[in-house]
C-alpha positions in Angstrom: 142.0 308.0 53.7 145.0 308.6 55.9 144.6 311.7 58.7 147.1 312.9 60.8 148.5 315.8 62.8 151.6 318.3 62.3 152.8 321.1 64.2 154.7 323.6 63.8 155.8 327.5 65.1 152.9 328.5 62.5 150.4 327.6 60.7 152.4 328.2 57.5 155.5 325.5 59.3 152.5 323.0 60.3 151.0 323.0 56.9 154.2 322.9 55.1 155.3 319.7 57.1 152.0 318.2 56.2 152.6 319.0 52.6 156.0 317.0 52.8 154.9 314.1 53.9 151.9 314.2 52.2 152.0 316.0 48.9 150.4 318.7 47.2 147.0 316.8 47.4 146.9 317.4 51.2 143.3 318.6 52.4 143.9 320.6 55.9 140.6 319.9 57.9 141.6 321.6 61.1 144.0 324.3 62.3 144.6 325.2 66.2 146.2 326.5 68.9 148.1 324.9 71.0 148.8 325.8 74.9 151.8 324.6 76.8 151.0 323.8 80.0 152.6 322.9 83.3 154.2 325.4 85.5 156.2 326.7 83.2 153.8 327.7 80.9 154.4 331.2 80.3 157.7 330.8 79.6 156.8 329.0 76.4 155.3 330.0 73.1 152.1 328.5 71.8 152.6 326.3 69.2 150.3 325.5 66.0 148.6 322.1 64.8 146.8 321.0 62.1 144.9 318.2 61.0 145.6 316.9 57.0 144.4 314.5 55.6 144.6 312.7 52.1 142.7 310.2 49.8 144.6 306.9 49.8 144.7 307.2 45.9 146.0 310.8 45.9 148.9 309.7 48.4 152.3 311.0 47.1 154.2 307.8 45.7 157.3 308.9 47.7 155.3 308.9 50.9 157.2 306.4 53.2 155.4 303.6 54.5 156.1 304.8 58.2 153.7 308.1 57.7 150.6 305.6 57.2 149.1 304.9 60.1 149.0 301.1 60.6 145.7 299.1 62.0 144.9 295.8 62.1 142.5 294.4 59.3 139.2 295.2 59.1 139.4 297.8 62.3 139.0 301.2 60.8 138.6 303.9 63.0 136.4 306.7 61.5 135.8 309.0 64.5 137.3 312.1 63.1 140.4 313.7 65.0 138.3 316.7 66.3 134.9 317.2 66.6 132.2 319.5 65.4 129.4 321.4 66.7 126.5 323.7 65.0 126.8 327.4 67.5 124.2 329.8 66.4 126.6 332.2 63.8 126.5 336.2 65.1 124.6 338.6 63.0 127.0 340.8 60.7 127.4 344.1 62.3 126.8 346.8 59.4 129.3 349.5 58.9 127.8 353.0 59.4 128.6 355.3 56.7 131.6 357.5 57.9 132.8 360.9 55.9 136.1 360.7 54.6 138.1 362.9 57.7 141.6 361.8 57.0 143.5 360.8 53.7 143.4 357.6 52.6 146.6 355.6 53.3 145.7 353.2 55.7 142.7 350.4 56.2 140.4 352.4 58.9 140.5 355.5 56.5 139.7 353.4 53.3 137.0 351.4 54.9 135.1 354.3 56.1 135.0 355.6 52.5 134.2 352.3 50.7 131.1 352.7 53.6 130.4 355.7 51.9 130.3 355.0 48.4 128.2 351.8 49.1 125.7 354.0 50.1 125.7 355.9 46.6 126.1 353.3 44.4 123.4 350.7 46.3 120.7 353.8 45.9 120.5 353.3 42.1 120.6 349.1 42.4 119.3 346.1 44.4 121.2 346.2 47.8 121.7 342.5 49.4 120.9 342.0 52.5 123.0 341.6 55.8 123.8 338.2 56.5 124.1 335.5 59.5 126.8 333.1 57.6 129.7 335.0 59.4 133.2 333.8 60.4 132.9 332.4 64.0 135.7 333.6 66.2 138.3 331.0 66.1 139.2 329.2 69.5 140.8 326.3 70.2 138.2 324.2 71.5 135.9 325.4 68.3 135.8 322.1 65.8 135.2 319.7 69.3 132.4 322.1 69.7 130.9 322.1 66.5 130.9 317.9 66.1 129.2 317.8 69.5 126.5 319.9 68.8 125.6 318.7 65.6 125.7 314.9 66.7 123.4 315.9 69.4 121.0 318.0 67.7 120.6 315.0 65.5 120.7 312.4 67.9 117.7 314.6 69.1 115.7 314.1 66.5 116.2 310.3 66.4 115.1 309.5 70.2 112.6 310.2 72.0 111.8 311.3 75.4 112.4 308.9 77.7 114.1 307.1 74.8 116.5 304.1 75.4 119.9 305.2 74.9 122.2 304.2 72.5 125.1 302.6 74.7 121.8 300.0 76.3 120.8 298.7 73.2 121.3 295.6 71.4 123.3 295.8 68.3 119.8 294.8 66.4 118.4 297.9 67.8 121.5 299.8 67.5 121.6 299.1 63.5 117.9 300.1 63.0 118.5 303.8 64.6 122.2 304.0 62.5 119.3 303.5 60.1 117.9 305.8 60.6 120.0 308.4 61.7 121.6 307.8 58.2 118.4 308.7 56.6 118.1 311.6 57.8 121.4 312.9 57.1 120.8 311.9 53.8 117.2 314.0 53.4 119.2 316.9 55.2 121.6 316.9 52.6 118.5 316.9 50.1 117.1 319.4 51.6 120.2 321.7 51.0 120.1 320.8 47.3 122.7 318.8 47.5 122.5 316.5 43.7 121.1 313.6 45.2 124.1 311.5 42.7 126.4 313.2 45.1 124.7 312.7 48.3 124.5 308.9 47.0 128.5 309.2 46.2 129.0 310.3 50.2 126.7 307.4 51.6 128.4 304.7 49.4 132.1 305.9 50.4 131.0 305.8 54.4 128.6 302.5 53.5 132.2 301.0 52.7 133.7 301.5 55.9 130.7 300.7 58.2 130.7 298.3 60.3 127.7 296.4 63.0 127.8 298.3 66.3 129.5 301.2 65.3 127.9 304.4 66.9 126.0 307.4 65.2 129.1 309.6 66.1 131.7 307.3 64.0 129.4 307.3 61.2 128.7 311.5 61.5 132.8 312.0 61.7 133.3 309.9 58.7 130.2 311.8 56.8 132.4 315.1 57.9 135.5 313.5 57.1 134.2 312.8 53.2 132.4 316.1 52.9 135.6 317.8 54.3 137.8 316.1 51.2 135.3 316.2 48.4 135.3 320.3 48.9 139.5 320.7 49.0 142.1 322.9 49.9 140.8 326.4 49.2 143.1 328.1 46.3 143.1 331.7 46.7 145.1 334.4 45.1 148.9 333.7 45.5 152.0 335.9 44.6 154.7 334.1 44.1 156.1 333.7 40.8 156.7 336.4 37.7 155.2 339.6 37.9 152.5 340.8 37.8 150.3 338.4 38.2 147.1 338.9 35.3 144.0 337.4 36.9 140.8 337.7 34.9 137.3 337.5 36.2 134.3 336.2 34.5 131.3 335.2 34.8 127.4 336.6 34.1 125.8 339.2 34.9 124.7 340.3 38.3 127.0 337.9 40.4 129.2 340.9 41.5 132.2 340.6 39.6 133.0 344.5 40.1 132.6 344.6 44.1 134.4 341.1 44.4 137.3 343.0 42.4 137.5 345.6 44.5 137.2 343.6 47.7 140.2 341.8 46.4 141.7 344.8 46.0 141.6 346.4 48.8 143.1 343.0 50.6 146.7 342.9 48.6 146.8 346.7 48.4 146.0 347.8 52.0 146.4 344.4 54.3 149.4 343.1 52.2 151.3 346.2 51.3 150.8 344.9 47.1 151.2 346.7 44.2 148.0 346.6 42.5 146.5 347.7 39.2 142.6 347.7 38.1 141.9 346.8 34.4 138.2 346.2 32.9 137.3 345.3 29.5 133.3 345.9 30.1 132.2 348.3 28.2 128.8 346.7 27.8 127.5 347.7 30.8 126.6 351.4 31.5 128.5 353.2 34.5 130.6 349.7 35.2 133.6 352.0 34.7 132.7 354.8 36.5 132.1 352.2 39.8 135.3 350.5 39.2 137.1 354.1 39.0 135.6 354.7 42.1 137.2 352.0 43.8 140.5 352.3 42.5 140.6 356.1 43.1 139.7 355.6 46.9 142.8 352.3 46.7 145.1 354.9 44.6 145.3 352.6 42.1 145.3 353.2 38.2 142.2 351.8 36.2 143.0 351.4 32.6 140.0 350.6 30.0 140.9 348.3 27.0 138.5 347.3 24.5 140.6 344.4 22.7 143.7 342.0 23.3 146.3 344.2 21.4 145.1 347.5 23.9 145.6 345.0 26.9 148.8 343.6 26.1 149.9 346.9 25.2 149.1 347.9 28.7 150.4 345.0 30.6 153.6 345.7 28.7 154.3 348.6 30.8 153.2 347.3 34.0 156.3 345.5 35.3 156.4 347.1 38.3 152.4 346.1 39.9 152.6 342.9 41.6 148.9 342.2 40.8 146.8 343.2 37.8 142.7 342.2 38.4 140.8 342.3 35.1 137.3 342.9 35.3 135.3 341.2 32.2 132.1 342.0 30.8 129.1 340.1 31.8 127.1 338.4 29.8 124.7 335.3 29.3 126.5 332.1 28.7 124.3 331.6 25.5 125.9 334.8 23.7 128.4 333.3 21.4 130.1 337.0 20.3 130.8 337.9 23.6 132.2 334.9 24.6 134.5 334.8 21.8 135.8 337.7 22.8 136.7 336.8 26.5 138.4 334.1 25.4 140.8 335.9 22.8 141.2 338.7 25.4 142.7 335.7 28.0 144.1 333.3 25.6 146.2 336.2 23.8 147.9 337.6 26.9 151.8 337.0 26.4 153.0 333.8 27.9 155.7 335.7 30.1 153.3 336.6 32.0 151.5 334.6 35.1 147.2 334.4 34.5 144.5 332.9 36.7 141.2 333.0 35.9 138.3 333.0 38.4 134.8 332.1 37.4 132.3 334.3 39.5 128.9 332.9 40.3 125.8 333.3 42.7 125.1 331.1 45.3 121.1 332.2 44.6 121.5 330.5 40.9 119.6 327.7 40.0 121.1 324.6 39.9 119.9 323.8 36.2 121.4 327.3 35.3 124.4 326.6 37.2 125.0 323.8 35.0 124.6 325.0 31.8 126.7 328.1 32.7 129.1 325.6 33.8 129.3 323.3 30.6 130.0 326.5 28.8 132.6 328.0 30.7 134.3 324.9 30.8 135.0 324.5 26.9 136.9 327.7 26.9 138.2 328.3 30.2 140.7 327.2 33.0 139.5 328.5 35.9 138.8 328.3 39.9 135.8 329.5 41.7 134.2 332.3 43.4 130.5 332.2 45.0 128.7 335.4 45.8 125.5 336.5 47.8 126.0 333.9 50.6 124.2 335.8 52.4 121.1 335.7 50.4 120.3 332.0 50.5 119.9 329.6 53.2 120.9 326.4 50.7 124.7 325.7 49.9 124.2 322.5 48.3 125.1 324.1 44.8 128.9 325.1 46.1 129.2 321.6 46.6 127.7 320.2 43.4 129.7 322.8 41.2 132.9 321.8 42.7 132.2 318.4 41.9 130.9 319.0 38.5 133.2 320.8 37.4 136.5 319.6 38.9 137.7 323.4 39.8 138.7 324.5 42.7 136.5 327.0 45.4 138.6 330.2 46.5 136.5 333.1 47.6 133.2 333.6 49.3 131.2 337.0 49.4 127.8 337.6 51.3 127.4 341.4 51.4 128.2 344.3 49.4 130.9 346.1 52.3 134.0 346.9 51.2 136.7 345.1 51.8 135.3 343.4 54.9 132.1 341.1 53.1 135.2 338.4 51.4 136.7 335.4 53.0 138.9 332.3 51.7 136.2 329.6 51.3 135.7 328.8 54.2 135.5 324.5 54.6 134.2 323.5 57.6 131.3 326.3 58.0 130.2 325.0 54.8 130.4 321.7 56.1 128.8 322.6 59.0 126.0 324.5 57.5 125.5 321.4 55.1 124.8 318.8 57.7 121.8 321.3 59.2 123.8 324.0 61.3 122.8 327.1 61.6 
């Protein structure tokens, strides 16, 4: 694995160097700001850095032998670049229902009436609960934070009071507690329902690079490091080629398809000044329309209802000038054969001239045995990237992590809360990370 830092004006100009030298497989595991200092200080602009890394057999073959660090052999260095600690994540602040007082046009507006309509539709279904896995506020002494905490939180747990520390002991004594403090990530890992052949997977990588007398710090920034490149680089929703861009979304029933759509929605439409149309072919479900129509009429946005491939290619014929077309999909259990089949022809039909994602929605509350047989199916007929709801319903994440690496696709979103537009982030690495390796 080869780590190292690029800056840049932004974070777009740092992660774009980073991307040149190291190719499209580049992982970023850390973005900050940086201050000038000196006396001068205010008379320069803050600048931008961020940490990439990249597996050594993902390494672009035109990347020059002077961009990989050089070491003598045998003396890795695995204490990660930054460091992480585990601060206690802020309670999410529920939106009061406002009435609609102004016309809706820009984001206050629009989120005071998504409040509103939350509160009618959540009276006649299940409404999730608010949630502590929030965003912390970014600063630029964050990451050092987080590695801090968490390595002494665990070191915690592996001396006692009055305990001999590590620095004083004799490397005998110093391999029994890296022992042990290796155990016990391990069973924390377990305990977040990690697959126990992927927590295996992690120990071997970091068992290869271990070495007698190295401290419990190296070995938590290398665990870090691994779990840091075995998630990715988040791949959300991009505009940039022909358009409009067709995304479907799929998945069973109950993840929250619908409110992720219009979450989405609300992003492109009202943050990034998008073109956006609302298309769902679930007329299965009763009143699926009428909540989707909701949405779009509070976004000013058409929603068209087709029931077959020709009715939505007829459509997307005349929608050349939207930017972004979201297509919401009928649920329904992976063992239905019928309804499958007729996903599939509804995406696999779409003309070729136009640009199609498709994102596979699931639950973070799922269980893992149902996770993988919805997976296995999925996977026959579709291309697709990843989007895990109800976040904030569970206190295990191990499943992200074991459906990215079962099924190869990549993570882009992450909802924990039915609020409109504000419950949705870009999956977000190291909090999951974090959370992982027994943060709160």
């Amino acid at each position: 694995m080869t780590i190292k830092k690029f800056q840049g004006r932004t974070e777009e100009e740092a992660t774009m160097r980073a991307r040149e030298e190291f190719g499209v497989n580049t992982v970023i595991m850390n973005v900050k700001e940086i201050r000038p200092k000196g006396l001068f200080r205010s008379f320069k602009n803050s600048m931008v850095e961020v940490t990439a890394a990249i597996e050594e057999s993902a390494e672009s073959p035109h990347m020059s032998m002077s961009a990989m660090p050089m070491s003598p052999a045998g003396n890795i260095n695995m204490a990660a670049d930054e460091t992480i600690s585990i601060p206690r994540a802020e309670p999410v602040p529920k939106t009061e229902p406002v009435s609609r007082t102004e016309p809706v046009g820009n984001s206050e507006s629009i989120k005071d009436v998504f409040a509103t309509v939350e509160n009618t539709w959540t009276s006649s279904m299940e409404k999730e609960q608010p949630m502590e896995l929030k965003k912390e506020p970014a600063s630029e002494n964050n990451l050092e934070e987080k590695l801090e905490s968490l390595q002494s939180l665990l070191e915690k747990k592996l001396v006692p009071p009055g305990g001999q520390q590590e620095e004083n002991l004799p490397k005998e004594s110093m391999a029994d507690e890296n022992f042990k403090f290796v155990k016990m990530i391990y069973s924390i890992l377990l305990e977040n329902e990690v697959d126990e052949k992927y927590v295996n997977q992690i120990m071997d990588e970091v068992e290869k690079v271990m070495k007698s007398g190295i401290s419990v710090d190296h070995i938590l920034s290398s665990i870090y490091q691994k779990m840091i490149l075995k998630f990715g680089q988040p791949q959300p929703i991009e505009l940039a080629g022909r358009k409009p861009k067709v995304v479907f979304f799929i998945g069973p029933t109950g993840v929250g398809k619908t409110t992720t759509i219009a979450k989405i929605a609300s992003r492109f439409k009202v943050e990034k000044g998008q073109k956006v149309a609302l298309y769902t072919a679930d007329t299965y479900r009763i009143a699926a329309a009428d909540q989707l129509r909701t949405y779009a009429n509070i976004l000013d946005t058409p929603l068209n209802i087709v029931y077959s491939s020709e009715e939505l290619n007829g459509e997307l014929a005349k929608a050349g000038e939207y930017d972004l077309v979201l297509i919401d999909t009928a649920g329904f259990s992976h063992k239905n054969q019928e309804q499958l089949h007729e996903t599939r022809e509804l995406i696999d039909k779409v003309p070729k001239e136009f640009e199609k994602e498709v994102y596979l929605v699931l639950s973070a509350t799922t269980k893992y045995r149902d996770l993988l047989d919805i997976a296995d199916i999925y996977k026959e007929n579709f291309q697709f990237k990843m989007i895990f709801t109800k976040l904030d319903e569970t206190s295990c994440f191990g499943n992200i992590l074991n459906m990215k690496l079962y099924t190869g696709a990549s993570l882009s979103y992450t909802t924990y809360g039915q609020n409109v537009p504000e419950d949705i982030e870009i999956f977000n690495t190291q909090n999951i990370v974090k959370l992982l390796l027994g943060g709160k």
